[in-house]
C-alpha positions in Angstrom: -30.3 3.6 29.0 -26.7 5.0 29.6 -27.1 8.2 31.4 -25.8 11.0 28.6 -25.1 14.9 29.4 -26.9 16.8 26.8 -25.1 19.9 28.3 -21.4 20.5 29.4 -20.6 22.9 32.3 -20.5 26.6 31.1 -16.8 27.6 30.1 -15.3 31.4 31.1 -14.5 34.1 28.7 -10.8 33.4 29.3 -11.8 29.5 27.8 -9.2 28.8 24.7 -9.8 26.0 21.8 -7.1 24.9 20.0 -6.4 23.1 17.3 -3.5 21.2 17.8 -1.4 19.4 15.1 1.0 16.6 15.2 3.6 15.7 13.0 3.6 12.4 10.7 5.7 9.7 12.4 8.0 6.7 11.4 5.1 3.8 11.7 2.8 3.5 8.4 0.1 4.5 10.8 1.6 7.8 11.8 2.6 8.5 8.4 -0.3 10.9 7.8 -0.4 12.8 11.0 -2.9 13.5 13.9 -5.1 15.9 15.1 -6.5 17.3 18.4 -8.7 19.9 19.2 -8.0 21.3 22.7 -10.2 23.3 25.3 -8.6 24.9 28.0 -10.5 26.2 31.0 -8.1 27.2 33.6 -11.1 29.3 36.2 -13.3 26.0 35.3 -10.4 23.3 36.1 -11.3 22.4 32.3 -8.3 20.7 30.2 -9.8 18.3 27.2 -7.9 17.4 24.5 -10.2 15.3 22.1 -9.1 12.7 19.6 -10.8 10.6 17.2 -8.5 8.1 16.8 -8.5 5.9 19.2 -8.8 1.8 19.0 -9.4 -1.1 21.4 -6.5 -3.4 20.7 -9.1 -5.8 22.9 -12.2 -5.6 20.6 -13.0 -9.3 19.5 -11.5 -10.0 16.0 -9.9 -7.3 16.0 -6.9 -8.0 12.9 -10.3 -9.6 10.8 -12.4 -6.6 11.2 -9.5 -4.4 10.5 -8.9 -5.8 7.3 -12.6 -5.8 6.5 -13.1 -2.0 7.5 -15.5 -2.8 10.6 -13.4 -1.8 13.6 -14.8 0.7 15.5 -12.3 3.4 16.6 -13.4 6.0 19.6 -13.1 9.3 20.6 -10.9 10.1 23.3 -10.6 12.9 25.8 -7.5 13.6 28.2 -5.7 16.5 29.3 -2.9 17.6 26.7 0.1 17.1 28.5 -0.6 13.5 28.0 -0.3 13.8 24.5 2.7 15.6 24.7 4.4 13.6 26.7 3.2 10.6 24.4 4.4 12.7 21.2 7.2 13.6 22.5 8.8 10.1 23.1 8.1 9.8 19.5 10.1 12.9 18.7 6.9 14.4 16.6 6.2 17.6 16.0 3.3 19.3 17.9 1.7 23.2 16.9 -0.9 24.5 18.5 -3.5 26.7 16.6 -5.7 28.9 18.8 -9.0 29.9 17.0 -10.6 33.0 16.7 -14.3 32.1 18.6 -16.6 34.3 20.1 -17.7 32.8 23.8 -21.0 31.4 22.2 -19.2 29.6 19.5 -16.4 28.0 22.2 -19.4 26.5 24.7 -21.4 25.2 21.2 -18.1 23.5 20.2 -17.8 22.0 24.2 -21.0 21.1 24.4 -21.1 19.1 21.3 -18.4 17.4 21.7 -18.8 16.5 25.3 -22.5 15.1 24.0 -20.7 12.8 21.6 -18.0 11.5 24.1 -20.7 11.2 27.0 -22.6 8.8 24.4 -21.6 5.2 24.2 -23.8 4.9 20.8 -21.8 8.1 19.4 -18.2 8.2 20.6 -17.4 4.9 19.0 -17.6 4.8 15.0 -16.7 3.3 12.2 -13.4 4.6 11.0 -12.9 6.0 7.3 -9.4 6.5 6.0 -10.8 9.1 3.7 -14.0 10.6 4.8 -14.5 10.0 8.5 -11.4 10.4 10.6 -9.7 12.3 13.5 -9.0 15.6 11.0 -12.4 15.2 9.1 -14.2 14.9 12.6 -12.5 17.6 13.7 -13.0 19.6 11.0 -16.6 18.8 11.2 -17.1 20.0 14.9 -15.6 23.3 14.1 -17.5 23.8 11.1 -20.3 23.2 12.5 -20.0 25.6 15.1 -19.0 28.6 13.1 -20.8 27.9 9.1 -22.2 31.1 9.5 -18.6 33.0 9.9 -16.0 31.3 8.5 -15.0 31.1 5.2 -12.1 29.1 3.8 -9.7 31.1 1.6 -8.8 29.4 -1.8 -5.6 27.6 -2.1 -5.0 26.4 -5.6 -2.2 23.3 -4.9 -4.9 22.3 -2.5 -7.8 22.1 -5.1 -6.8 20.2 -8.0 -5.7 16.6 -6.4 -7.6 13.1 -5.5 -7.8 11.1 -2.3 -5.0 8.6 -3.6 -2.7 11.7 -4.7 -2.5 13.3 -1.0 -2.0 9.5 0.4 1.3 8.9 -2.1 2.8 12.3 -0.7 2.4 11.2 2.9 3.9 7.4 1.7 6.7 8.8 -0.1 7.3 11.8 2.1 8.2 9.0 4.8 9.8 6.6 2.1 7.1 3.5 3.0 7.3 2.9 -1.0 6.0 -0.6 -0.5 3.2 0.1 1.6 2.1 2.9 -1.4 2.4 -0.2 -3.5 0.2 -2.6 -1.4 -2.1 0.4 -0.7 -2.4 1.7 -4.1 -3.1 -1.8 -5.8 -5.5 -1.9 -2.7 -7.4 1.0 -4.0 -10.6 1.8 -6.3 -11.8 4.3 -8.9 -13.0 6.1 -5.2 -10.2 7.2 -4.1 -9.4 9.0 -7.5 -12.3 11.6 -7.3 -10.9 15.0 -7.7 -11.3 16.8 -4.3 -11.5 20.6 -3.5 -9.9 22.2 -0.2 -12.0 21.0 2.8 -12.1 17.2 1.5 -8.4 17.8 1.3 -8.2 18.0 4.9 -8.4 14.8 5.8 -5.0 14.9 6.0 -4.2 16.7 9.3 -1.6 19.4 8.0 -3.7 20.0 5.2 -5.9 21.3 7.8 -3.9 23.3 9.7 -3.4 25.1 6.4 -6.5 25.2 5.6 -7.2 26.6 9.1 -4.5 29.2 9.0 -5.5 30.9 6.0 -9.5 30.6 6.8 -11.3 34.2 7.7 -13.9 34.5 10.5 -16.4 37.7 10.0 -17.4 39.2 12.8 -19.4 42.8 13.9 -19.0 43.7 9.8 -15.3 42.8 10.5 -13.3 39.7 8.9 -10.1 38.4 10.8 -8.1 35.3 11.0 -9.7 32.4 11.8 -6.4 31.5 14.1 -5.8 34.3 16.3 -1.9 33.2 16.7 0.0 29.8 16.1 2.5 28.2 19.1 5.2 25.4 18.9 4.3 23.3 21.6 7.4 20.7 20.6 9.6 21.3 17.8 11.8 19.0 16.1 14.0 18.7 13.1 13.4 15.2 11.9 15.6 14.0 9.1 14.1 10.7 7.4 17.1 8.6 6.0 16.5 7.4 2.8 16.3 4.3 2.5 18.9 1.6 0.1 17.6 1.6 -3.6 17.8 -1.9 -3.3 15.6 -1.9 -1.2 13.0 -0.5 -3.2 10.2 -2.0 -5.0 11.9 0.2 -8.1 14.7 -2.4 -7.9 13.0 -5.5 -7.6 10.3 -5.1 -10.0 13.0 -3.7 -12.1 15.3 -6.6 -11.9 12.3 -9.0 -12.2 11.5 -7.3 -15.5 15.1 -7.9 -16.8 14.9 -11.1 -15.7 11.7 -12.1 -17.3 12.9 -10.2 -20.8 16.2 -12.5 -20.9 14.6 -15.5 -20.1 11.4 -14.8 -22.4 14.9 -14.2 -25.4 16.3 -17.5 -24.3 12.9 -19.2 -25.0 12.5 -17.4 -28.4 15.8 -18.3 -29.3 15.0 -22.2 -28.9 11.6 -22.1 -30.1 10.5 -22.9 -26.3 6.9 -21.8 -24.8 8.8 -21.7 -21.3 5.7 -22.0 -19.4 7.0 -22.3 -15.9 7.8 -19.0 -15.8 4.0 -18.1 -16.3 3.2 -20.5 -14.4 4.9 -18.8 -11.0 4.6 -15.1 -12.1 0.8 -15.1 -13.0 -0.2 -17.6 -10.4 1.1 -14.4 -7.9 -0.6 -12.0 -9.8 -3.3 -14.0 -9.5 -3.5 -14.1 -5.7 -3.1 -10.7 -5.4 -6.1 -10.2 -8.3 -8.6 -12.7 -5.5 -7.5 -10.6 -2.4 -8.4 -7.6 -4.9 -11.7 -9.1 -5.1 -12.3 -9.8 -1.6 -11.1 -6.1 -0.5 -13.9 -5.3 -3.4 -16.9 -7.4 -2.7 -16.1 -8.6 1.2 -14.9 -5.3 3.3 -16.6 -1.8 3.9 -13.6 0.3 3.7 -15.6 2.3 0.8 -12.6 3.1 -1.2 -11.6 -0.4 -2.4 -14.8 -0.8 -5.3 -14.5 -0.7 -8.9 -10.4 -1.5 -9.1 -9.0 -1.2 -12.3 -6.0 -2.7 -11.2 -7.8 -6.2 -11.7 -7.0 -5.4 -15.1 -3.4 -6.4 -14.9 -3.7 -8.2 -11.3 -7.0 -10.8 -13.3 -7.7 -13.3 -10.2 -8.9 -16.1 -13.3 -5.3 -15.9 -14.0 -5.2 -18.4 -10.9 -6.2 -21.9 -11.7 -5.9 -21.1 -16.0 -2.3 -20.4 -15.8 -2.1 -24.2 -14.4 -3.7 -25.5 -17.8 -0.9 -24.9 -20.1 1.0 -27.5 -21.0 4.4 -27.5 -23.1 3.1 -30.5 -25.6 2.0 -29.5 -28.8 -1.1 -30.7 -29.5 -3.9 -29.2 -32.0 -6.3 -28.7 -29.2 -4.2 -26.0 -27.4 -5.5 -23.3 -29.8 -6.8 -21.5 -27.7 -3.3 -21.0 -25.4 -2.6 -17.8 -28.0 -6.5 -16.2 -27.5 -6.0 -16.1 -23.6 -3.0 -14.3 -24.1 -3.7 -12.4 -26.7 -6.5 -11.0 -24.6 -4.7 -10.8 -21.2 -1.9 -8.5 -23.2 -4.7 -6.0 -23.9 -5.5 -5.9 -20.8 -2.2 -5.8 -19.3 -1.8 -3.0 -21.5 -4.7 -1.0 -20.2 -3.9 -1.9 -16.3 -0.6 -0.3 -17.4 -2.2 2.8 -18.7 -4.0 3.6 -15.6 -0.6 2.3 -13.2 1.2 4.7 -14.7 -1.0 7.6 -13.3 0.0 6.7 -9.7 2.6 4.3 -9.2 5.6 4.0 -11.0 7.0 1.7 -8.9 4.5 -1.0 -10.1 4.9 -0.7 -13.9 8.1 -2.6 -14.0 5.9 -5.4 -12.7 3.7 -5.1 -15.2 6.0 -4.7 -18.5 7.0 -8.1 -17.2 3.8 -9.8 -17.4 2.7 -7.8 -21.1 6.2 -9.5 -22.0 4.9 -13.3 -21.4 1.8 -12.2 -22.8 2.5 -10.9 -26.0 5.3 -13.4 -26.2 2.8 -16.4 -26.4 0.3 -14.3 -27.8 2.9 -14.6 -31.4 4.4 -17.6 -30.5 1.3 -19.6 -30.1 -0.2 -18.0 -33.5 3.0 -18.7 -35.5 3.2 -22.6 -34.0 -0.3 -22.6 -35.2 -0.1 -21.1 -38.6 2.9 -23.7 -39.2 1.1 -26.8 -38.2 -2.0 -25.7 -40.0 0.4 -25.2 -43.5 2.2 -28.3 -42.8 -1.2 -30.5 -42.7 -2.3 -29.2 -45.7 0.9 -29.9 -47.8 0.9 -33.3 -46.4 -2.9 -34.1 -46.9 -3.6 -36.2 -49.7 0.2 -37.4 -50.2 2.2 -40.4 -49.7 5.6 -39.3 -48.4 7.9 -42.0 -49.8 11.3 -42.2 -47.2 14.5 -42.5 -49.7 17.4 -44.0 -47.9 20.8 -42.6 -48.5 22.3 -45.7 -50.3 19.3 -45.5 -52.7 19.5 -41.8 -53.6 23.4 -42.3 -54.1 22.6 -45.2 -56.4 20.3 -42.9 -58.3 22.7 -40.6 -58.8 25.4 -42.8 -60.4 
Protein backbone atom coordinates (compact mmCIF):
# COMPACT_ATOMS: atom_id res chain seq x y z
CA UNK A 1 0.00 0.00 0.00
CA UNK A 2 1.42 3.46 -1.05
CA UNK A 3 2.63 5.17 2.08
CA UNK A 4 -0.05 8.34 2.48
CA UNK A 5 0.46 11.37 5.17
CA UNK A 6 -2.81 11.68 6.85
CA UNK A 7 -1.25 14.85 8.42
CA UNK A 8 0.80 17.79 6.85
CA UNK A 9 3.39 19.64 8.93
CA UNK A 10 1.90 22.37 11.19
CA UNK A 11 1.82 25.90 9.36
CA UNK A 12 2.73 29.37 11.47
CA UNK A 13 0.29 32.17 12.23
CA UNK A 14 1.97 34.27 9.56
CA UNK A 15 0.77 31.08 6.91
CA UNK A 16 -1.37 32.91 3.98
CA UNK A 17 -3.94 30.95 1.44
CA UNK A 18 -4.73 32.38 -1.58
CA UNK A 19 -6.82 32.00 -4.05
CA UNK A 20 -5.36 32.79 -7.16
CA UNK A 21 -7.07 33.47 -10.47
CA UNK A 22 -5.91 33.33 -14.00
CA UNK A 23 -7.19 34.86 -16.92
CA UNK A 24 -8.96 32.90 -19.90
CA UNK A 25 -6.45 32.43 -22.77
CA UNK A 26 -6.38 32.18 -26.64
CA UNK A 27 -6.48 28.06 -26.80
CA UNK A 28 -10.26 26.59 -26.58
CA UNK A 29 -8.80 24.97 -23.49
CA UNK A 30 -7.93 28.16 -21.75
CA UNK A 31 -10.95 29.82 -22.80
CA UNK A 32 -12.60 29.42 -19.37
CA UNK A 33 -9.88 30.24 -17.08
CA UNK A 34 -7.88 28.50 -14.16
CA UNK A 35 -7.63 28.43 -10.71
CA UNK A 36 -5.10 27.90 -7.83
CA UNK A 37 -5.29 27.94 -4.37
CA UNK A 38 -1.97 28.97 -2.86
CA UNK A 39 -0.32 28.37 0.72
CA UNK A 40 2.46 30.31 1.68
CA UNK A 41 4.61 29.38 4.65
CA UNK A 42 7.66 31.52 4.62
CA UNK A 43 9.01 30.42 8.80
CA UNK A 44 7.98 26.68 7.43
CA UNK A 45 9.91 26.87 3.89
CA UNK A 46 6.10 26.07 2.75
CA UNK A 47 5.17 27.38 -0.96
CA UNK A 48 2.18 25.05 -2.64
CA UNK A 49 0.28 26.19 -5.16
CA UNK A 50 -2.33 23.42 -6.01
CA UNK A 51 -4.06 22.78 -9.25
CA UNK A 52 -6.55 20.45 -10.40
CA UNK A 53 -6.01 20.46 -13.80
CA UNK A 54 -3.43 18.61 -14.69
CA UNK A 55 -3.19 15.68 -17.57
CA UNK A 56 -0.71 13.01 -18.66
CA UNK A 57 -0.30 13.67 -22.35
CA UNK A 58 1.45 9.86 -21.82
CA UNK A 59 -1.68 8.06 -20.35
CA UNK A 60 -2.49 5.05 -22.89
CA UNK A 61 -5.35 6.12 -25.34
CA UNK A 62 -5.17 9.15 -24.38
CA UNK A 63 -7.20 11.25 -27.61
CA UNK A 64 -10.00 7.99 -27.24
CA UNK A 65 -10.52 8.38 -23.64
CA UNK A 66 -10.74 12.05 -24.01
CA UNK A 67 -13.34 11.93 -26.32
CA UNK A 68 -15.22 9.36 -24.30
CA UNK A 69 -14.85 11.44 -20.83
CA UNK A 70 -12.48 8.76 -19.04
CA UNK A 71 -9.14 10.57 -18.84
CA UNK A 72 -8.10 10.98 -15.60
CA UNK A 73 -6.67 14.50 -14.86
CA UNK A 74 -4.45 15.07 -11.48
CA UNK A 75 -3.86 17.44 -8.96
CA UNK A 76 -0.72 19.22 -8.97
CA UNK A 77 1.30 21.01 -6.46
CA UNK A 78 4.36 23.46 -7.21
CA UNK A 79 5.58 26.58 -5.95
CA UNK A 80 3.72 29.73 -7.59
CA UNK A 81 6.43 31.32 -9.36
CA UNK A 82 6.21 28.42 -11.67
CA UNK A 83 2.93 29.34 -12.60
CA UNK A 84 3.70 32.68 -13.12
CA UNK A 85 6.37 32.28 -15.09
CA UNK A 86 4.21 29.66 -17.13
CA UNK A 87 1.20 32.36 -17.29
CA UNK A 88 3.15 34.82 -17.97
CA UNK A 89 4.55 33.60 -21.33
CA UNK A 90 1.00 33.33 -22.18
CA UNK A 91 0.41 36.92 -21.39
CA UNK A 92 -2.67 35.92 -18.88
CA UNK A 93 -3.84 37.67 -16.27
CA UNK A 94 -3.05 36.47 -12.72
CA UNK A 95 -5.01 37.99 -9.18
CA UNK A 96 -4.40 36.79 -6.14
CA UNK A 97 -7.21 36.59 -3.45
CA UNK A 98 -5.95 36.21 0.17
CA UNK A 99 -8.76 34.72 2.41
CA UNK A 100 -9.83 35.76 5.63
CA UNK A 101 -9.01 32.14 7.77
CA UNK A 102 -8.44 31.83 11.26
CA UNK A 103 -5.14 29.49 11.87
CA UNK A 104 -7.38 26.40 12.45
CA UNK A 105 -9.17 26.81 9.28
CA UNK A 106 -5.64 27.43 7.21
CA UNK A 107 -3.92 23.99 8.65
CA UNK A 108 -7.65 22.03 7.92
CA UNK A 109 -7.43 23.36 4.39
CA UNK A 110 -3.34 22.15 4.25
CA UNK A 111 -3.91 19.18 5.61
CA UNK A 112 -6.67 18.15 3.35
CA UNK A 113 -5.30 18.94 0.58
CA UNK A 114 -1.88 17.52 1.20
CA UNK A 115 -3.97 14.05 2.12
CA UNK A 116 -5.46 14.11 -1.38
CA UNK A 117 -2.20 14.92 -3.37
CA UNK A 118 -0.10 12.36 -0.98
CA UNK A 119 -2.84 9.73 -2.28
CA UNK A 120 -2.25 8.04 -5.60
CA UNK A 121 -6.10 6.59 -5.41
CA UNK A 122 -7.29 10.48 -4.71
CA UNK A 123 -5.13 12.97 -6.59
CA UNK A 124 -5.96 11.57 -9.91
CA UNK A 125 -9.89 11.83 -10.97
CA UNK A 126 -12.12 11.78 -13.45
CA UNK A 127 -12.47 15.26 -14.91
CA UNK A 128 -16.03 17.00 -15.29
CA UNK A 129 -16.31 20.04 -17.40
CA UNK A 130 -19.27 21.03 -15.35
CA UNK A 131 -19.33 19.57 -11.94
CA UNK A 132 -15.86 18.45 -11.00
CA UNK A 133 -13.06 20.63 -12.07
CA UNK A 134 -10.00 22.86 -10.91
CA UNK A 135 -12.61 25.88 -9.69
CA UNK A 136 -15.34 23.37 -8.35
CA UNK A 137 -12.50 21.37 -6.43
CA UNK A 138 -11.28 24.33 -5.20
CA UNK A 139 -14.30 25.65 -4.22
CA UNK A 140 -14.92 22.45 -2.56
CA UNK A 141 -11.71 22.47 -0.28
CA UNK A 142 -12.56 25.87 0.93
CA UNK A 143 -16.02 25.18 1.69
CA UNK A 144 -15.33 22.57 3.37
CA UNK A 145 -13.07 24.11 5.67
CA UNK A 146 -15.09 27.09 6.67
CA UNK A 147 -19.30 25.77 6.14
CA UNK A 148 -19.71 26.88 9.49
CA UNK A 149 -18.55 30.72 8.66
CA UNK A 150 -19.01 31.64 5.42
CA UNK A 151 -21.82 32.65 3.73
CA UNK A 152 -22.07 33.63 0.09
CA UNK A 153 -23.71 37.00 -0.60
CA UNK A 154 -26.55 36.89 -3.40
CA UNK A 155 -25.66 38.04 -6.82
CA UNK A 156 -28.68 38.15 -9.03
CA UNK A 157 -26.85 38.00 -12.77
CA UNK A 158 -25.15 35.02 -11.15
CA UNK A 159 -28.42 33.11 -10.24
CA UNK A 160 -30.62 32.91 -13.08
CA UNK A 161 -28.38 31.06 -15.91
CA UNK A 162 -27.58 27.29 -16.99
CA UNK A 163 -24.34 25.37 -17.40
CA UNK A 164 -24.53 25.85 -21.36
CA UNK A 165 -25.33 29.82 -20.86
CA UNK A 166 -21.91 30.51 -18.80
CA UNK A 167 -19.99 28.14 -21.42
CA UNK A 168 -21.39 30.45 -24.66
CA UNK A 169 -20.02 33.67 -22.73
CA UNK A 170 -16.55 32.19 -22.25
CA UNK A 171 -16.81 30.87 -26.37
CA UNK A 172 -17.93 34.10 -27.56
CA UNK A 173 -16.04 36.31 -25.12
CA UNK A 174 -12.83 34.69 -27.00
CA UNK A 175 -14.64 34.59 -30.50
CA UNK A 176 -14.15 30.37 -30.78
CA UNK A 177 -17.89 30.67 -32.46
CA UNK A 178 -17.25 27.26 -34.06
CA UNK A 179 -16.18 25.45 -31.17
CA UNK A 180 -19.67 26.87 -29.31
CA UNK A 181 -21.20 25.29 -32.41
CA UNK A 182 -19.50 21.80 -32.08
CA UNK A 183 -19.91 22.08 -28.28
CA UNK A 184 -23.40 23.18 -28.16
CA UNK A 185 -24.69 20.56 -30.73
CA UNK A 186 -22.44 18.29 -28.42
CA UNK A 187 -24.62 19.03 -25.47
CA UNK A 188 -27.76 17.50 -23.57
CA UNK A 189 -30.90 18.71 -21.78
CA UNK A 190 -27.94 18.54 -18.66
CA UNK A 191 -26.27 21.22 -19.30
CA UNK A 192 -29.49 23.42 -19.40
CA UNK A 193 -30.48 23.00 -15.66
CA UNK A 194 -30.93 26.36 -14.19
CA UNK A 195 -28.00 26.90 -11.65
CA UNK A 196 -27.71 29.22 -8.58
CA UNK A 197 -24.40 31.00 -7.47
CA UNK A 198 -21.96 28.33 -6.22
CA UNK A 199 -22.72 25.81 -9.26
CA UNK A 200 -21.96 28.98 -11.20
CA UNK A 201 -18.55 28.78 -10.13
CA UNK A 202 -17.35 26.34 -12.11
CA UNK A 203 -16.13 28.95 -14.06
CA UNK A 204 -13.00 30.28 -12.38
CA UNK A 205 -13.90 34.18 -12.37
CA UNK A 206 -17.21 33.43 -11.37
CA UNK A 207 -15.55 32.33 -8.31
CA UNK A 208 -13.44 34.91 -7.58
CA UNK A 209 -16.61 36.87 -7.55
CA UNK A 210 -18.31 34.80 -5.72
CA UNK A 211 -15.39 34.82 -3.28
CA UNK A 212 -15.00 38.56 -3.21
CA UNK A 213 -18.34 39.36 -2.16
CA UNK A 214 -18.66 36.15 0.38
CA UNK A 215 -18.81 37.13 4.42
CA UNK A 216 -16.89 35.15 7.02
CA UNK A 217 -18.43 35.54 10.77
CA UNK A 218 -16.30 35.39 13.26
CA UNK A 219 -16.27 36.28 17.44
CA UNK A 220 -20.18 37.70 16.68
CA UNK A 221 -18.32 39.66 13.93
CA UNK A 222 -18.86 39.25 9.95
CA UNK A 223 -16.05 40.46 7.54
CA UNK A 224 -14.93 39.77 4.10
CA UNK A 225 -14.24 36.56 3.24
CA UNK A 226 -11.00 38.07 1.16
CA UNK A 227 -9.09 40.14 3.39
CA UNK A 228 -7.46 42.14 0.28
CA UNK A 229 -7.09 41.34 -3.56
CA UNK A 230 -3.29 41.70 -5.33
CA UNK A 231 -2.42 41.87 -9.18
CA UNK A 232 0.21 39.36 -9.41
CA UNK A 233 0.42 40.07 -13.50
CA UNK A 234 -1.71 42.36 -15.25
CA UNK A 235 -2.40 42.67 -18.79
CA UNK A 236 -4.55 44.42 -21.14
CA UNK A 237 -5.41 41.78 -23.71
CA UNK A 238 -7.35 42.94 -26.77
CA UNK A 239 -8.95 39.80 -28.66
CA UNK A 240 -9.20 40.75 -32.43
CA UNK A 241 -12.23 39.86 -33.90
CA UNK A 242 -12.14 37.69 -36.05
CA UNK A 243 -13.40 38.12 -40.37
CA UNK A 244 -17.27 37.64 -40.62
CA UNK A 245 -16.45 35.38 -43.17
CA UNK A 246 -15.07 33.44 -41.21
CA UNK A 247 -17.85 32.79 -39.17
CA UNK A 248 -20.24 29.95 -39.02
CA UNK A 249 -22.98 33.05 -39.30
CA UNK A 250 -21.69 33.32 -42.92
CA UNK A 251 -21.42 29.97 -43.96
CA UNK A 252 -24.53 28.57 -42.69
CA UNK A 253 -25.95 31.74 -44.01
CA UNK A 254 -24.69 31.40 -47.50
CA UNK A 255 -25.60 27.68 -47.43
CA UNK A 256 -29.17 28.70 -46.62
CA UNK A 257 -29.29 31.05 -49.66
CA UNK A 258 -27.95 28.58 -51.52
CA UNK A 259 -30.24 25.77 -50.72
CA UNK A 260 -33.40 28.33 -51.10
CA UNK A 261 -32.33 29.24 -54.89
CA UNK A 262 -31.65 25.91 -55.85
CA UNK A 263 -34.77 24.41 -53.95
CA UNK A 264 -36.72 27.67 -56.54
CA UNK A 265 -34.90 26.33 -59.55
CA UNK A 266 -36.25 22.84 -58.86
CA UNK A 267 -39.84 24.20 -58.23
CA UNK A 268 -39.64 26.02 -61.20
CA UNK A 269 -38.97 22.77 -63.45
CA UNK A 270 -41.07 20.56 -61.57
CA UNK A 271 -37.67 18.75 -60.40
CA UNK A 272 -37.40 16.67 -56.95
CA UNK A 273 -33.58 17.72 -57.01
CA UNK A 274 -32.61 14.95 -54.79
CA UNK A 275 -28.84 15.33 -54.84
CA UNK A 276 -28.93 18.05 -52.90
CA UNK A 277 -30.61 16.01 -49.98
CA UNK A 278 -28.73 13.54 -50.66
CA UNK A 279 -25.29 15.54 -49.64
CA UNK A 280 -26.89 17.90 -47.02
CA UNK A 281 -28.78 15.28 -44.85
CA UNK A 282 -26.24 12.52 -45.36
CA UNK A 283 -23.89 15.32 -43.18
CA UNK A 284 -26.51 15.94 -40.87
CA UNK A 285 -26.80 12.59 -40.54
CA UNK A 286 -23.22 11.90 -39.38
CA UNK A 287 -23.22 14.47 -37.09
CA UNK A 288 -26.89 12.92 -35.68
CA UNK A 289 -24.63 9.11 -35.16
CA UNK A 290 -21.66 10.90 -33.44
CA UNK A 291 -24.60 12.64 -31.44
CA UNK A 292 -25.54 9.28 -30.49
CA UNK A 293 -22.35 7.86 -29.61
CA UNK A 294 -21.44 11.14 -27.34
CA UNK A 295 -25.03 10.00 -25.81
CA UNK A 296 -24.93 6.32 -25.33
CA UNK A 297 -20.88 5.59 -25.55
CA UNK A 298 -18.89 8.45 -23.33
CA UNK A 299 -19.28 9.45 -19.54
CA UNK A 300 -18.95 13.11 -19.97
CA UNK A 301 -22.49 13.32 -18.09
CA UNK A 302 -23.63 16.33 -19.94
CA UNK A 303 -24.07 14.83 -23.41
CA UNK A 304 -27.71 12.61 -22.56
CA UNK A 305 -31.02 13.40 -23.69
CA UNK A 306 -29.94 15.76 -26.88
CA UNK A 307 -32.69 17.43 -28.45
CA UNK A 308 -30.59 18.42 -31.12
CA UNK A 309 -31.11 14.85 -32.73
CA UNK A 310 -34.22 16.33 -33.56
CA UNK A 311 -32.83 18.32 -36.50
CA UNK A 312 -29.36 16.43 -36.59
CA UNK A 313 -31.82 12.55 -36.99
CA UNK A 314 -28.70 9.97 -37.46
CA UNK A 315 -31.69 7.60 -39.61
CA UNK A 316 -31.38 10.40 -41.92
CA UNK A 317 -28.04 8.44 -42.97
CA UNK A 318 -28.62 5.40 -45.04
CA UNK A 319 -32.79 6.77 -45.91
CA UNK A 320 -31.63 9.82 -47.59
CA UNK A 321 -29.80 7.18 -50.15
CA UNK A 322 -33.28 5.55 -50.97
CA UNK A 323 -34.76 8.27 -52.98
CA UNK A 324 -34.71 8.10 -56.29
CA UNK A 325 -35.84 10.79 -59.00
CA UNK A 326 -38.19 8.15 -61.05
CA UNK A 327 -41.63 8.36 -60.59
CA UNK A 328 -43.02 5.46 -59.72
CA UNK A 329 -46.36 4.71 -57.62
CA UNK A 330 -44.46 2.94 -54.97
CA UNK A 331 -42.51 6.12 -53.76
CA UNK A 332 -45.54 7.27 -51.64
CA UNK A 333 -44.08 7.27 -48.92
CA UNK A 334 -40.95 9.84 -50.07
CA UNK A 335 -43.66 12.80 -48.99
CA UNK A 336 -44.44 10.99 -45.25
CA UNK A 337 -40.70 10.96 -44.37
CA UNK A 338 -40.49 14.42 -45.02
CA UNK A 339 -43.40 15.46 -43.97
CA UNK A 340 -42.43 14.15 -40.61
CA UNK A 341 -38.64 15.19 -40.68
CA UNK A 342 -40.10 19.01 -41.29
CA UNK A 343 -41.84 18.82 -37.89
CA UNK A 344 -39.11 17.85 -36.49
CA UNK A 345 -36.77 20.17 -38.00
CA UNK A 346 -39.14 22.56 -36.87
CA UNK A 347 -39.00 21.72 -33.26
CA UNK A 348 -34.98 21.18 -33.25
CA UNK A 349 -35.25 24.77 -34.43
CA UNK A 350 -37.35 25.88 -31.56
CA UNK A 351 -34.96 24.70 -29.03
CA UNK A 352 -31.55 25.97 -31.43
CA UNK A 353 -32.84 29.14 -31.22
CA UNK A 354 -32.42 29.32 -27.37
CA UNK A 355 -28.65 28.97 -27.57
CA UNK A 356 -27.13 29.14 -30.84
CA UNK A 357 -27.96 31.41 -33.40
CA UNK A 358 -25.26 30.60 -35.43
CA UNK A 359 -26.73 27.12 -36.14
CA UNK A 360 -30.30 28.10 -37.23
CA UNK A 361 -29.28 29.14 -40.71
CA UNK A 362 -28.34 25.43 -40.96
CA UNK A 363 -31.38 24.38 -40.03
CA UNK A 364 -33.88 26.73 -42.12
CA UNK A 365 -31.98 25.07 -44.87
CA UNK A 366 -32.81 21.58 -44.13
CA UNK A 367 -36.87 22.64 -43.05
CA UNK A 368 -36.55 24.15 -46.73
CA UNK A 369 -35.81 20.56 -48.51
CA UNK A 370 -38.19 19.19 -46.14
CA UNK A 371 -41.23 20.98 -46.54
CA UNK A 372 -40.32 21.33 -50.17
CA UNK A 373 -40.75 17.55 -50.89
CA UNK A 374 -43.09 17.28 -48.20
CA UNK A 375 -45.81 19.43 -51.00
CA UNK A 376 -44.08 18.39 -53.97
CA UNK A 377 -44.32 14.75 -53.26
CA UNK A 378 -48.22 15.15 -52.24
CA UNK A 379 -49.07 17.27 -55.26
CA UNK A 380 -47.12 14.60 -57.79
CA UNK A 381 -49.23 12.11 -55.93
CA UNK A 382 -52.65 13.76 -55.98
CA UNK A 383 -52.01 14.25 -59.83
CA UNK A 384 -51.18 10.73 -60.75
CA UNK A 385 -53.95 9.43 -58.46
CA UNK A 386 -56.62 12.01 -60.58
CA UNK A 387 -55.06 11.09 -63.79
CA UNK A 388 -55.62 7.15 -63.25
CA UNK A 389 -58.98 7.64 -62.46
CA UNK A 390 -59.93 9.71 -65.53
CA UNK A 391 -58.19 7.24 -67.64
CA UNK A 392 -59.61 4.03 -65.97
CA UNK A 393 -62.28 2.46 -67.85
CA UNK A 394 -61.46 4.48 -71.25
CA UNK A 395 -60.06 3.77 -74.53
CA UNK A 396 -57.95 6.86 -75.54
CA UNK A 397 -58.32 6.90 -79.26
CA UNK A 398 -54.89 8.84 -80.84
CA UNK A 399 -56.30 11.32 -83.77
CA UNK A 400 -53.63 12.16 -86.14
CA UNK A 401 -53.39 15.67 -87.45
CA UNK A 402 -54.32 14.95 -91.08
CA UNK A 403 -57.52 13.19 -89.74
CA UNK A 404 -58.70 15.93 -87.49
CA UNK A 405 -58.02 18.55 -90.43
CA UNK A 406 -60.08 16.22 -92.71
CA UNK A 407 -62.88 16.37 -90.13
CA UNK A 408 -62.91 19.71 -90.02
CA UNK A 409 -63.42 20.43 -93.86
Amino acid sequence: MANTNLFAQKLSESTKVSLITVAPGQELNDSFGHTLLWIYDPSNGVDKAYNFGEYDYDTDNFYWKFVRGQLPYKMGSYPLNLYKQYYQKQNRKMTEQVMSLSKAQKQLIYNNLEKTYNNPATRNYMYKFYTDNCSTRIRDALMTACSDSVHLQNIPEMNDSTYRQWMNKCLYRKHHYWEAVGMNAGLGAPADERILQYGASYIPENLMRSMASARRMSNHHVYYFVKNTNVLYPTDVIDDEPSFFLTPRFWFGLLLIITSYLTFKNWKKRQKGYLIDKILFSLVGILGWFLMFLWFGTDHGVTNYNRNLLWAFPFHLPIIFWLSERKDARDFWYGYYFMIIGIMLAMGLFFVVQYSYDTVPLVLALIVRAFYHAGFEREHRMTNTKFRKIIKGRHLEVIHLEHEQSLEE
